[in-house]
MOPAC internal coordinates of N, CA, C and O (Angstrom, degrees):
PM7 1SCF
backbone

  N    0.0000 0     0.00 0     0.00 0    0    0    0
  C    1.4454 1     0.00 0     0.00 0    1    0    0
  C    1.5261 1   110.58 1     0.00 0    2    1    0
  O    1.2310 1   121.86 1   142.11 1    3    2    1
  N    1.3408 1   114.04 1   -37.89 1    3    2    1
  C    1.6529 1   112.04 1   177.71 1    5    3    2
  C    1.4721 1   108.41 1   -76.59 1    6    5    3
  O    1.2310 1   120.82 1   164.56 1    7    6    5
  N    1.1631 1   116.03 1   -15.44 1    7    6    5
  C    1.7070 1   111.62 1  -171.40 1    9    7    6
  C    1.6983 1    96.07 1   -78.71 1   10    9    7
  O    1.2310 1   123.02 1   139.56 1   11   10    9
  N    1.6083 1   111.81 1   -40.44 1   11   10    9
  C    1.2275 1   109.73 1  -162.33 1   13   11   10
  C    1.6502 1   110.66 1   -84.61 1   14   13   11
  O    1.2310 1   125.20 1   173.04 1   15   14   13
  N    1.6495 1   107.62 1    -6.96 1   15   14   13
  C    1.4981 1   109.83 1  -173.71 1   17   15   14
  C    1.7774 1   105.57 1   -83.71 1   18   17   15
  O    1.2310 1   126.71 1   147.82 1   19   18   17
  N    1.8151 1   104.70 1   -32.18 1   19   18   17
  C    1.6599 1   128.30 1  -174.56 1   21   19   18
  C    1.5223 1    87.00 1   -44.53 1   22   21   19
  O    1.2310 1   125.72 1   111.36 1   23   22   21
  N    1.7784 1   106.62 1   -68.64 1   23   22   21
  C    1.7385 1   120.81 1  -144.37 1   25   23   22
  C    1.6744 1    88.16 1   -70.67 1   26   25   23
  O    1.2310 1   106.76 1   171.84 1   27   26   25
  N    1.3614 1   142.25 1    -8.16 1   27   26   25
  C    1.3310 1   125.71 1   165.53 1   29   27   26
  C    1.2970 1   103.44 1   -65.99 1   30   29   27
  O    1.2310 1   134.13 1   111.03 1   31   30   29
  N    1.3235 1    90.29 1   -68.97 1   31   30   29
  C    2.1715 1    95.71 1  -168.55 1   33   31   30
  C    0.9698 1    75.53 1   -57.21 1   34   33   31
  O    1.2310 1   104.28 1    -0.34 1   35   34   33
  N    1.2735 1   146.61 1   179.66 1   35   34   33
  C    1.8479 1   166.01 1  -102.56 1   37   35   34
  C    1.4417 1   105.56 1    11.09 1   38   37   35
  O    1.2310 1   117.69 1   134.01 1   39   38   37
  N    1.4699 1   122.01 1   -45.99 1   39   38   37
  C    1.3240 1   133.69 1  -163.65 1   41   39   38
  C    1.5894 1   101.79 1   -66.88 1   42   41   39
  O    1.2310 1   127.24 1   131.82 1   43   42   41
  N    1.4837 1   103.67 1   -48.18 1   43   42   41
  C    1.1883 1   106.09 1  -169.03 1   45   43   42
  C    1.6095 1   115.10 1   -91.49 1   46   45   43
  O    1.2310 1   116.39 1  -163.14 1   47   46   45
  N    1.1029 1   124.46 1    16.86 1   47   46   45
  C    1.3930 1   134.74 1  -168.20 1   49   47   46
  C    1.4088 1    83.57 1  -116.04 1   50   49   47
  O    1.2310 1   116.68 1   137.83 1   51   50   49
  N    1.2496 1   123.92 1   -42.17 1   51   50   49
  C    1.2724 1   120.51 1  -164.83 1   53   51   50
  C    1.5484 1   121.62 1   -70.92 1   54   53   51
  O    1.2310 1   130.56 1   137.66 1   55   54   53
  N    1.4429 1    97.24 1   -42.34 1   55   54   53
  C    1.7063 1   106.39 1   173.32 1   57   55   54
  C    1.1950 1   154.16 1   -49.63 1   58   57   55
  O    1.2310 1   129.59 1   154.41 1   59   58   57
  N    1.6023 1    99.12 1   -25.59 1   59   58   57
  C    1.1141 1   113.41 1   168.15 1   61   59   58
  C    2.0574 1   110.68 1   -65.41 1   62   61   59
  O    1.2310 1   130.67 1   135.95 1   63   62   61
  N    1.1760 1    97.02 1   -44.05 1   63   62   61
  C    1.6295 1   114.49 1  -177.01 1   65   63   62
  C    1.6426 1    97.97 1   -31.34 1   66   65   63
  O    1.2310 1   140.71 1   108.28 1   67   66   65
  N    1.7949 1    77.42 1   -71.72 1   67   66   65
  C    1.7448 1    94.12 1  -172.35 1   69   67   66
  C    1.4799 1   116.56 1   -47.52 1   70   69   67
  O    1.2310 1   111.88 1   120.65 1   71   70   69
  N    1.3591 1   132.92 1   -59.35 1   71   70   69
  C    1.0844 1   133.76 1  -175.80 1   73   71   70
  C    1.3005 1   126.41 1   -45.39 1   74   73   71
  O    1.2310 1   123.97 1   145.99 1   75   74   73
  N    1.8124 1   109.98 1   -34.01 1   75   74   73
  C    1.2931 1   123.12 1  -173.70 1   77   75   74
  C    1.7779 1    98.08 1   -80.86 1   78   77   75
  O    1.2310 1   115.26 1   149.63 1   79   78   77
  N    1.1971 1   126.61 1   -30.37 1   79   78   77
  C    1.3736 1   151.40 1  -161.75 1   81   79   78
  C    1.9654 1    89.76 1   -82.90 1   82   81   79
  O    1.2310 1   124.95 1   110.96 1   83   82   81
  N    0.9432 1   108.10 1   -69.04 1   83   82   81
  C    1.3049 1   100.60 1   174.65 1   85   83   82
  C    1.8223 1   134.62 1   -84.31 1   86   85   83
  O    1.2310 1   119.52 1  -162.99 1   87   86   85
  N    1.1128 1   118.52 1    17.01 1   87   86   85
  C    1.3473 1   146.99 1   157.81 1   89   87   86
  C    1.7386 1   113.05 1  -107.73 1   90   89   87
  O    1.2310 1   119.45 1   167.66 1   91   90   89
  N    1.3007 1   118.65 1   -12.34 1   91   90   89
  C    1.3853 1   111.84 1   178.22 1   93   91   90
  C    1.3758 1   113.53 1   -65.50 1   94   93   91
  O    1.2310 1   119.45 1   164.93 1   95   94   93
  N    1.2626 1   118.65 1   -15.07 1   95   94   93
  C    1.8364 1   122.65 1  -141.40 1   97   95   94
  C    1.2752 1   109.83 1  -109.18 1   98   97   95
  O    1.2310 1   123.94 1   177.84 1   99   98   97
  N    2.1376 1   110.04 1    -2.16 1   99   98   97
  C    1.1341 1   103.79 1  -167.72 1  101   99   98
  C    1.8255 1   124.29 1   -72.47 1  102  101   99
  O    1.2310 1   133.00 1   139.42 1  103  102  101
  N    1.6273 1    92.48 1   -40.58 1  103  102  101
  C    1.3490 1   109.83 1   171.46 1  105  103  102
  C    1.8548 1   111.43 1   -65.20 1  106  105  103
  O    1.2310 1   138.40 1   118.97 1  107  106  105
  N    0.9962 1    81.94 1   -61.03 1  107  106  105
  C    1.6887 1    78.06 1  -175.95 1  109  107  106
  C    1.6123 1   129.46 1   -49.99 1  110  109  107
  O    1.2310 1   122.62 1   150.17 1  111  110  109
  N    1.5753 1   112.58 1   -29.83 1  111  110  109
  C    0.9181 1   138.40 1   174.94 1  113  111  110
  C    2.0865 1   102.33 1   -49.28 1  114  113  111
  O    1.2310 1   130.15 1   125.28 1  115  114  113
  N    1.4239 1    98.03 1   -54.72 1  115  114  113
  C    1.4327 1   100.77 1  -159.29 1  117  115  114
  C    1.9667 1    95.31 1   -76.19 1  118  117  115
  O    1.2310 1   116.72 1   122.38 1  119  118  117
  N    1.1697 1   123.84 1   -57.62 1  119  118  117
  C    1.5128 1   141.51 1   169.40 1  121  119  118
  C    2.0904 1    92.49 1   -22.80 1  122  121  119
  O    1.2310 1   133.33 1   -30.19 1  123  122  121
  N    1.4605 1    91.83 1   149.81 1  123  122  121
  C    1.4680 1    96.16 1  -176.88 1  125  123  122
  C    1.2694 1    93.96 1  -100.87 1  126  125  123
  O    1.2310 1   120.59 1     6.63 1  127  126  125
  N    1.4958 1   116.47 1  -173.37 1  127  126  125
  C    1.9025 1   118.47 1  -166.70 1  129  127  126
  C    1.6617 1    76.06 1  -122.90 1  130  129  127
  O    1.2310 1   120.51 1   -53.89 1  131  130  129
  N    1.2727 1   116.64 1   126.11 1  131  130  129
  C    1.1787 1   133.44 1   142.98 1  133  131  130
  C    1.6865 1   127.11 1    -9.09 1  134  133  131
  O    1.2310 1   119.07 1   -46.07 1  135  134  133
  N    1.2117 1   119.38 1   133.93 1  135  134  133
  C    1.4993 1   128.95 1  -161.81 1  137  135  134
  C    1.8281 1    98.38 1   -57.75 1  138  137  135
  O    1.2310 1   125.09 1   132.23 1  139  138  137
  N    1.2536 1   107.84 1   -47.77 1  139  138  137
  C    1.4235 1   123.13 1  -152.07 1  141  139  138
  C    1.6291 1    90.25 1   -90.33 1  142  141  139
  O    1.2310 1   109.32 1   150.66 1  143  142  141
  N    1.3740 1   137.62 1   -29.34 1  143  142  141
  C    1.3959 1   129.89 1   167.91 1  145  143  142
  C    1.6058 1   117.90 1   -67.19 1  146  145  143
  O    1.2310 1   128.70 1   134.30 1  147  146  145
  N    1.3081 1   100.85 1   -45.70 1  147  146  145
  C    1.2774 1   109.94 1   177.53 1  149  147  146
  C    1.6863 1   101.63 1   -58.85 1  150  149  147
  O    1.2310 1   102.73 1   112.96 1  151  150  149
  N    1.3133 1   149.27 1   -67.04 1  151  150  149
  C    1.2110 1   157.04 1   163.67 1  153  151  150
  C    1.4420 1   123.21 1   -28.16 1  154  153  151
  O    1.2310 1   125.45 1   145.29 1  155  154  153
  N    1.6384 1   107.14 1   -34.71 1  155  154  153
  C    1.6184 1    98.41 1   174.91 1  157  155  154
  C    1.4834 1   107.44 1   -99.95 1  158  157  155
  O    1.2310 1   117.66 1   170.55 1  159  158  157
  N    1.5753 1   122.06 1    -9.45 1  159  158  157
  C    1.1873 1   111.57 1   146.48 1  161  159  158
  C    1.1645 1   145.27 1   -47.10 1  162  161  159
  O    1.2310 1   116.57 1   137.48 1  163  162  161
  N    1.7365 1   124.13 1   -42.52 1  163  162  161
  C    1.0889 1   156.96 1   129.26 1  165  163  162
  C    1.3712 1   109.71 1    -0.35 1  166  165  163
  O    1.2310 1   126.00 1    96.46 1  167  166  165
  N    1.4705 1   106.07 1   -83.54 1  167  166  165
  C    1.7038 1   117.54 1   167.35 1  169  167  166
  C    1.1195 1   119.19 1   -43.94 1  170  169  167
  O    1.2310 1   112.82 1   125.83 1  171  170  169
  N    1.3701 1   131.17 1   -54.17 1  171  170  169
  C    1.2698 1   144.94 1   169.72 1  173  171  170
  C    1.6915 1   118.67 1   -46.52 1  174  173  171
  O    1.2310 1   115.97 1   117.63 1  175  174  173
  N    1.1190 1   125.26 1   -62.37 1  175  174  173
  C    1.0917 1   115.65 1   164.64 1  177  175  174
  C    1.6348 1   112.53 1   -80.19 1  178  177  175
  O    1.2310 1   107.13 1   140.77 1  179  178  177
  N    1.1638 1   141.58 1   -39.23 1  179  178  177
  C    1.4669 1   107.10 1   159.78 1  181  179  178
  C    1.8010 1   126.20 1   -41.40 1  182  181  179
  O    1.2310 1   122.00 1   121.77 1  183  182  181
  N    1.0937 1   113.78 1   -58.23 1  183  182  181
  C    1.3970 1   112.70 1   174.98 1  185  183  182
  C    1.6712 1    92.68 1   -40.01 1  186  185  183
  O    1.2310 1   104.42 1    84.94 1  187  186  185
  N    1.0934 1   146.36 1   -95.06 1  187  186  185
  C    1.3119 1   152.75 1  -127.59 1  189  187  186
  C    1.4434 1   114.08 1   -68.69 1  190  189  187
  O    1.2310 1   120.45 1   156.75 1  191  190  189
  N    1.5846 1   116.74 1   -23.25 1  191  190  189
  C    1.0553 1   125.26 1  -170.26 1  193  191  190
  C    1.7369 1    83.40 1   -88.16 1  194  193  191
  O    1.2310 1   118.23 1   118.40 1  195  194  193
  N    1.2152 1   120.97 1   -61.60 1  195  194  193
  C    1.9155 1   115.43 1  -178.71 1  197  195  194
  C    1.4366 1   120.51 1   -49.63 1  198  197  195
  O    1.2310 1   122.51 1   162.09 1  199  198  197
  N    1.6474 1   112.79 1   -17.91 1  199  198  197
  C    1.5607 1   104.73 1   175.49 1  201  199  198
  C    1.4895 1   118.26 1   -84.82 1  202  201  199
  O    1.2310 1   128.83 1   165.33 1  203  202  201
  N    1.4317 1   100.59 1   -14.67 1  203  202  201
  C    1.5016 1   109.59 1  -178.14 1  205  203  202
  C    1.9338 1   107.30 1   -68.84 1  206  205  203
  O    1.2310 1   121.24 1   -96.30 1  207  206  205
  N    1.0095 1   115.23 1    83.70 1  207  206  205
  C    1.4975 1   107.98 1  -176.84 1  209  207  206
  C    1.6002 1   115.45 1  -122.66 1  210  209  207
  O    1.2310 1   125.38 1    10.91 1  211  210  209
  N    1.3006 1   107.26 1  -169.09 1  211  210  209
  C    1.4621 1   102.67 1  -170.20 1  213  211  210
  C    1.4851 1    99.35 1  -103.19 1  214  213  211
  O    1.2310 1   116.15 1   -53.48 1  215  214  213
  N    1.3330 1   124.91 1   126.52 1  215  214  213
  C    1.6623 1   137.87 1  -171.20 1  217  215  214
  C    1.7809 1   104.50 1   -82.18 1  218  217  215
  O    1.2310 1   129.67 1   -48.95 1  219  218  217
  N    1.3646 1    98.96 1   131.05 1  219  218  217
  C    1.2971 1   101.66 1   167.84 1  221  219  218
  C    1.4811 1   132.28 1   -96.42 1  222  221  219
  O    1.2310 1   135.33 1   150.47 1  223  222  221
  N    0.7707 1    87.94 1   -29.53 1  223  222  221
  C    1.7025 1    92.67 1   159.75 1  225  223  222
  C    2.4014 1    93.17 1   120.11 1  226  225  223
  O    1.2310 1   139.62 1   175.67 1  227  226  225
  N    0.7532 1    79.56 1    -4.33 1  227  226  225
  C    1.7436 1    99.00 1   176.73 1  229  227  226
  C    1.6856 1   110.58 1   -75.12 1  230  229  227
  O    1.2310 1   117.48 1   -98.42 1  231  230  229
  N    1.3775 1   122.40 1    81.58 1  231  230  229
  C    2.0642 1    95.96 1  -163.75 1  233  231  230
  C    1.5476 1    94.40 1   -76.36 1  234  233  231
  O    1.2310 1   110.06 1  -179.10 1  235  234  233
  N    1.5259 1   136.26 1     0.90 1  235  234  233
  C    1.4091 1    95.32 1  -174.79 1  237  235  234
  C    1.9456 1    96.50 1   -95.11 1  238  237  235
  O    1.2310 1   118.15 1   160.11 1  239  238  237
  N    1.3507 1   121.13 1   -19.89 1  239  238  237
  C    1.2134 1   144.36 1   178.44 1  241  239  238
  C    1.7839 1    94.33 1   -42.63 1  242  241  239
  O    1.2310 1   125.50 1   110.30 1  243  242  241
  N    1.6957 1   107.05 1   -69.70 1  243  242  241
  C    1.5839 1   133.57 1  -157.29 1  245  243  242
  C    1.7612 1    93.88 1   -80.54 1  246  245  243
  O    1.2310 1   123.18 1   155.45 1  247  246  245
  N    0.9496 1   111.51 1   -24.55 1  247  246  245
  C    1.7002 1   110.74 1   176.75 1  249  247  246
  C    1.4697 1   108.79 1   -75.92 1  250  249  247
  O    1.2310 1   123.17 1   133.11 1  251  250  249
  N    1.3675 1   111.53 1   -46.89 1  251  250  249
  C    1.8178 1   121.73 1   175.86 1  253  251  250
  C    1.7344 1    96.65 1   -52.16 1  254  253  251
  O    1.2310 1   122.55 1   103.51 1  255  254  253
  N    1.5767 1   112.73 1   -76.49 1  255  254  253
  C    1.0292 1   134.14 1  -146.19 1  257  255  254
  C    1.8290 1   106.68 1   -62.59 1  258  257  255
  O    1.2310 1   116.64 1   161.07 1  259  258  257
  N    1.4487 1   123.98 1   -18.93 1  259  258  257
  C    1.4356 1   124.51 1   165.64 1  261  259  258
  C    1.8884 1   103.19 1  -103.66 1  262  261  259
  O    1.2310 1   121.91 1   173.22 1  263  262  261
  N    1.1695 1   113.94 1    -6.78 1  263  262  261
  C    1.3096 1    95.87 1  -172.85 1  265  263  262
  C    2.4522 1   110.67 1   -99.53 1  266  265  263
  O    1.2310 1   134.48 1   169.81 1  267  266  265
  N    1.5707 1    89.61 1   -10.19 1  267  266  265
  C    0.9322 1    92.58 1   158.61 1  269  267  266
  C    1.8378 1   138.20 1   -59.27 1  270  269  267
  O    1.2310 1   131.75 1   137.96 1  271  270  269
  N    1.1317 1    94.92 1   -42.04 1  271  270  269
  C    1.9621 1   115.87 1  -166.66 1  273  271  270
  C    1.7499 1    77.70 1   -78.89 1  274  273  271
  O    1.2310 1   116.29 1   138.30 1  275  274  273
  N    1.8167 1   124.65 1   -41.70 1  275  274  273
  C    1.3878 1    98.10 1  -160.76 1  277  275  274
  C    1.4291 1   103.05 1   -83.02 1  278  277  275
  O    1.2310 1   113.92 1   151.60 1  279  278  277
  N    1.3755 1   129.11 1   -28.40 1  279  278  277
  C    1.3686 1   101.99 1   169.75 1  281  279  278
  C    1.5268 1   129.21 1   -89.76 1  282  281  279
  O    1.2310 1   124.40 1  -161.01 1  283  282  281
  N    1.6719 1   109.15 1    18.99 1  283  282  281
  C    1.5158 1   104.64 1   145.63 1  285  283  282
  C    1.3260 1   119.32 1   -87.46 1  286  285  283
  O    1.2310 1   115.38 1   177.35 1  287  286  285
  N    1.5625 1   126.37 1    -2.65 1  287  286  285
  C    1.1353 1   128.01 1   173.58 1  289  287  286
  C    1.6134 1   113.45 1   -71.30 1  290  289  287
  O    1.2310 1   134.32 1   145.79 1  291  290  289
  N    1.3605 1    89.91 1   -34.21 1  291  290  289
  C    1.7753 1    93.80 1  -170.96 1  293  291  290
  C    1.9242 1   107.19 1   -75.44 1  294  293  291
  O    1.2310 1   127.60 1   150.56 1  295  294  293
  N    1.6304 1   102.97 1   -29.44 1  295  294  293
  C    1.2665 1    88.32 1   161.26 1  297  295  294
  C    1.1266 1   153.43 1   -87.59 1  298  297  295
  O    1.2310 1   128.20 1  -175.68 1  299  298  297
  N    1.5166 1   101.81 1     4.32 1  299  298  297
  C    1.3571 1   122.61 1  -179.15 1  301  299  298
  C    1.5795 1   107.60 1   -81.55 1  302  301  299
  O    1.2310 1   124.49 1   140.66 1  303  302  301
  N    1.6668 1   108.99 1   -39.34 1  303  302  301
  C    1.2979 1   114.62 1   175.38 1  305  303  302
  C    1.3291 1   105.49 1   -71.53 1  306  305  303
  O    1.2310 1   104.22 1   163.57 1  307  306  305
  N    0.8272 1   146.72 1   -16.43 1  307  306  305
  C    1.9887 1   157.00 1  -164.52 1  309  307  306
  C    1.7513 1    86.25 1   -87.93 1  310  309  307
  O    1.2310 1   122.69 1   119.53 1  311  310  309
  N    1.4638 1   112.44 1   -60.47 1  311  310  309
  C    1.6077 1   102.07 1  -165.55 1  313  311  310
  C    2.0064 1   104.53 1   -67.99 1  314  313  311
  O    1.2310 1   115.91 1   157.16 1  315  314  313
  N    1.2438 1   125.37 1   -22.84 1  315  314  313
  C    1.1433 1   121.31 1  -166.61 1  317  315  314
  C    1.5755 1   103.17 1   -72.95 1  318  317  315
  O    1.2310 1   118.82 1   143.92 1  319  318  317
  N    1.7286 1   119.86 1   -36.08 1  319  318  317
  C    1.1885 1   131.25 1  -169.28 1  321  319  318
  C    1.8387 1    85.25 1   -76.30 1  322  321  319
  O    1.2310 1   109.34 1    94.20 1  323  322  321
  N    1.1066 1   137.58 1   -85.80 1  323  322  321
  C    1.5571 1   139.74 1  -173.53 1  325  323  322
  C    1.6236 1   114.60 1   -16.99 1  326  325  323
  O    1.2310 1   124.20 1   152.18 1  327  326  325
  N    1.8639 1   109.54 1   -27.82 1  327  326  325
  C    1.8924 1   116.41 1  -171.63 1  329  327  326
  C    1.3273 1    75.91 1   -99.45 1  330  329  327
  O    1.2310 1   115.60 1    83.80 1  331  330  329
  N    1.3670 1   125.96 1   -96.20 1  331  330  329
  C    1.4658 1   129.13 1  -176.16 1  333  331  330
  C    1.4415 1   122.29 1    -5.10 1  334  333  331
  O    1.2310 1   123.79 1    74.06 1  335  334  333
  N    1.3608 1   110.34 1  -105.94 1  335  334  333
  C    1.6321 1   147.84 1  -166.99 1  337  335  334
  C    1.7008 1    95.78 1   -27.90 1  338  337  335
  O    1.2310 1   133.15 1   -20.69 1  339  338  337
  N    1.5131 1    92.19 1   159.31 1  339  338  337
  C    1.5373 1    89.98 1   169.37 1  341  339  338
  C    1.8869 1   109.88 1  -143.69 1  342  341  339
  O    1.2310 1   119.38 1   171.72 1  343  342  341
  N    1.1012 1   118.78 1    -8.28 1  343  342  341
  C    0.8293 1   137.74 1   142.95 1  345  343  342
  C    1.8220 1   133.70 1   -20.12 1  346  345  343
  O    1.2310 1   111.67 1  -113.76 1  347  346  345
  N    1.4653 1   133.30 1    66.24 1  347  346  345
  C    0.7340 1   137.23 1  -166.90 1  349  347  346
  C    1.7845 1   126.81 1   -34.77 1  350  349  347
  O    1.2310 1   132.10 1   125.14 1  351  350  349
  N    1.0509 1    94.24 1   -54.86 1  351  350  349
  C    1.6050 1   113.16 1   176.29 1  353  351  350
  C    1.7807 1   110.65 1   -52.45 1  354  353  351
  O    1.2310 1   128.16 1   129.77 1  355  354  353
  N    1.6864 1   101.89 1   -50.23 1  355  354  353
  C    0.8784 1   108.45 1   178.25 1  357  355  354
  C    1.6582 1   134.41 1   -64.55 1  358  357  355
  O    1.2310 1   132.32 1   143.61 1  359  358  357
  N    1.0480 1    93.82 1   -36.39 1  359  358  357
  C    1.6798 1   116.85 1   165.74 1  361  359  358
  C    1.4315 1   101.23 1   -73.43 1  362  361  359
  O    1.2310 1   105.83 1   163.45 1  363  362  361
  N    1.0886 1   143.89 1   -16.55 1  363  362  361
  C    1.5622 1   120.15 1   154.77 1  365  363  362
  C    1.4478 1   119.14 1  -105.07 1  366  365  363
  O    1.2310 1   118.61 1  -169.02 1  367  366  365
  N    1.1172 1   120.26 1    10.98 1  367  366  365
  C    1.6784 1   123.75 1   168.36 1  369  367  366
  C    1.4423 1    80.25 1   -84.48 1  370  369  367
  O    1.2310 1   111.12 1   138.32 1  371  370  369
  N    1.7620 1   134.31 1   -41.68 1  371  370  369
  C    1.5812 1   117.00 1  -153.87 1  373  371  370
  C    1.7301 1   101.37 1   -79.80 1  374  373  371
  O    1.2310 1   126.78 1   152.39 1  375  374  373
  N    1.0453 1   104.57 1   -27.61 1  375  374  373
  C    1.6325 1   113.01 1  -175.78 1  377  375  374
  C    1.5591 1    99.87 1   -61.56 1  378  377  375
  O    1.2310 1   117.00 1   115.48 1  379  378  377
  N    1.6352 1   123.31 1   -64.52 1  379  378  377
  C    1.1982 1   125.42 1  -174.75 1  381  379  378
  C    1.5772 1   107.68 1   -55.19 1  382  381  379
  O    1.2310 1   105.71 1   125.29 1  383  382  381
  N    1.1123 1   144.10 1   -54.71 1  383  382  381
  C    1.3790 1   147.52 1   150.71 1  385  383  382
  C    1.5941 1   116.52 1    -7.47 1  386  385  383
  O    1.2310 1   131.97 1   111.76 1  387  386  385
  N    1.1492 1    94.50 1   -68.24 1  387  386  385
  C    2.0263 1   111.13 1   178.98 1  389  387  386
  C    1.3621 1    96.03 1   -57.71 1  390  389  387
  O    1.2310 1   110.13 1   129.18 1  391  390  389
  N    1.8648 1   136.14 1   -50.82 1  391  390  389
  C    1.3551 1   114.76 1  -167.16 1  393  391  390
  C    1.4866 1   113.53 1   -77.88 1  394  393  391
  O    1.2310 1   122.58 1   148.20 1  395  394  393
  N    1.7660 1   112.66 1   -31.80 1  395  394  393
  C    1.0980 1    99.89 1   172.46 1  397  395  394
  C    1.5855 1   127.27 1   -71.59 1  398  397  395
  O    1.2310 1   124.06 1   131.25 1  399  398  397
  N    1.1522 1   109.82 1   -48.75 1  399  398  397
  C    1.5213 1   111.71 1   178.21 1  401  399  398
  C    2.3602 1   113.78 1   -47.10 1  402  401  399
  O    1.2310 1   131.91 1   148.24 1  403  402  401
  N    1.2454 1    94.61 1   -31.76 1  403  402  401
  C    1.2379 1   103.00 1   171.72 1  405  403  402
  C    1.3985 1   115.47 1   -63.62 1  406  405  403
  O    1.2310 1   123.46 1   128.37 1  407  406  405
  N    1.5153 1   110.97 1   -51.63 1  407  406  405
  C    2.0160 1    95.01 1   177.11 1  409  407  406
  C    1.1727 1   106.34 1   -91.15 1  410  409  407
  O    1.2310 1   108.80 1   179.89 1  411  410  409
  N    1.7708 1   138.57 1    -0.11 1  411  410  409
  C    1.2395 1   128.79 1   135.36 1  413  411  410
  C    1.9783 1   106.11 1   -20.87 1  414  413  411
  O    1.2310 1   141.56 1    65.85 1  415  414  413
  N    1.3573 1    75.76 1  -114.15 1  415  414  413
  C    1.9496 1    88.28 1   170.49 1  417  415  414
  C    1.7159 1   124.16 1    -5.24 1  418  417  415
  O    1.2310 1   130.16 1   111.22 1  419  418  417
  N    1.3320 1    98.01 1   -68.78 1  419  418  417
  C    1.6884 1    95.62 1   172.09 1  421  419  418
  C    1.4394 1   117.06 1   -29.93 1  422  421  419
  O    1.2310 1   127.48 1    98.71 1  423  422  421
  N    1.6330 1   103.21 1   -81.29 1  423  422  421
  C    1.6521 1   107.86 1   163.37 1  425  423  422
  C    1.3354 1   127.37 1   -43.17 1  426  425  423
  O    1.2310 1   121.24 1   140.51 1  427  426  425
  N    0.9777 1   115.23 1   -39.49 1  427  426  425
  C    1.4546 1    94.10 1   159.27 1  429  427  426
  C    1.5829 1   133.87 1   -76.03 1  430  429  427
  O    1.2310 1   126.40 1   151.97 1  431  430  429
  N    1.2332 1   105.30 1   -28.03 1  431  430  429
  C    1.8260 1    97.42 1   167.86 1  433  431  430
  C    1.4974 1    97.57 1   -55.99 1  434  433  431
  O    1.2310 1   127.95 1   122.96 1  435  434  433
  N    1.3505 1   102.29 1   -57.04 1  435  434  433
  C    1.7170 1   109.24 1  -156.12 1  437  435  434
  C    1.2453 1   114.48 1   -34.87 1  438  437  435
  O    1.2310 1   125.22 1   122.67 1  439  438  437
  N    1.7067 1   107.57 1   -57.33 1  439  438  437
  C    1.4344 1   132.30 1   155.61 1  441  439  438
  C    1.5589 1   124.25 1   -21.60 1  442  441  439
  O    1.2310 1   125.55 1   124.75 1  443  442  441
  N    1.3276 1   106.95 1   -55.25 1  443  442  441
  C    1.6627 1   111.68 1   177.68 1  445  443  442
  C    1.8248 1    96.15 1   -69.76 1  446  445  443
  O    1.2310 1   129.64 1   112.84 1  447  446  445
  N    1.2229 1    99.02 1   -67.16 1  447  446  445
  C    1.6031 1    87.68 1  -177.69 1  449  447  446
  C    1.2562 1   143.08 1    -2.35 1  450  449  447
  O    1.2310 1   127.51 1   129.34 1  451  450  449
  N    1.6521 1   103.15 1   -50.66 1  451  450  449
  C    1.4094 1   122.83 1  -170.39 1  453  451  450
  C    1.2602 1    99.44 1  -127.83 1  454  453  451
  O    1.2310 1   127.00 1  -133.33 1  455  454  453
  N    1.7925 1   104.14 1    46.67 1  455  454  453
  C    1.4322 1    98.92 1   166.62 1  457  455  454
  C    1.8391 1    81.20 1  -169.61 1  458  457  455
  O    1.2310 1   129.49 1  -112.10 1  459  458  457
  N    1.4362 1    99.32 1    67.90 1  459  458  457
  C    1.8416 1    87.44 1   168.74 1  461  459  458
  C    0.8854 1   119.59 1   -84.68 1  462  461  459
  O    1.2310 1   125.90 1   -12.91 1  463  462  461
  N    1.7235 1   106.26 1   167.09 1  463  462  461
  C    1.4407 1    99.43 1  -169.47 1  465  463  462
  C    1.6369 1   100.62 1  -131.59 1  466  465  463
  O    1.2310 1   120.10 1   180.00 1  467  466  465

């Protein structure tokens, strides 16, 4: 009887959560997602889908080969902040980002290059 009185109260502690949880979605649902959300999503799952790769058993090989897609991720998010953002400061932390993460990358292709596997 106490086990079955506990799993009430839980139920009912719980419901309110849920209800508010499932009534949250009405407005938002209809509202569009922002140009610049929609876009770093974009980035976001591209990057994530390219880090997912097949490991060779090589870590400086498998370190190049996932850390590439992530620092095109970071520049993809760098270019969304540069269309988007308005933020001055910020738009040149994203600029400095894009050049560094860019000769990141180079060296590292370059790197694999002359180190196939």
């Amino acid at each position: 009887m106490k086990s079955a009185l506990f799993a009430l109260a839980l139920t009912a502690l719980a419901f309110p959560a849920w209800a508010q949880d499932n009534h949250a979605g009405h407005g938002a649902a209809a509202a569009e997602e922002a140009p610049s959300t929609a876009a770093f999503r974009a980035a976001n799952m591209s990057m994530h889908e390219n880090m997912d790769m097949e490991y060779t058993g090589n870590a400086d090989v498998d370190f190049l080969r996932g850390m590439i897609p992530h620092h095109k991720g970071a520049v993809a998010m760098a270019k969304v902040v540069l269309e988007y953002g308005s933020d001055p400061e910020v738009k040149k932390l994203a600029e400095d980002i894009i050049a560094a993460q860019e000769k990141e990358i180079a060296f590292m292709l370059d790197w694999l290059a002359k180190h196939p596997q």
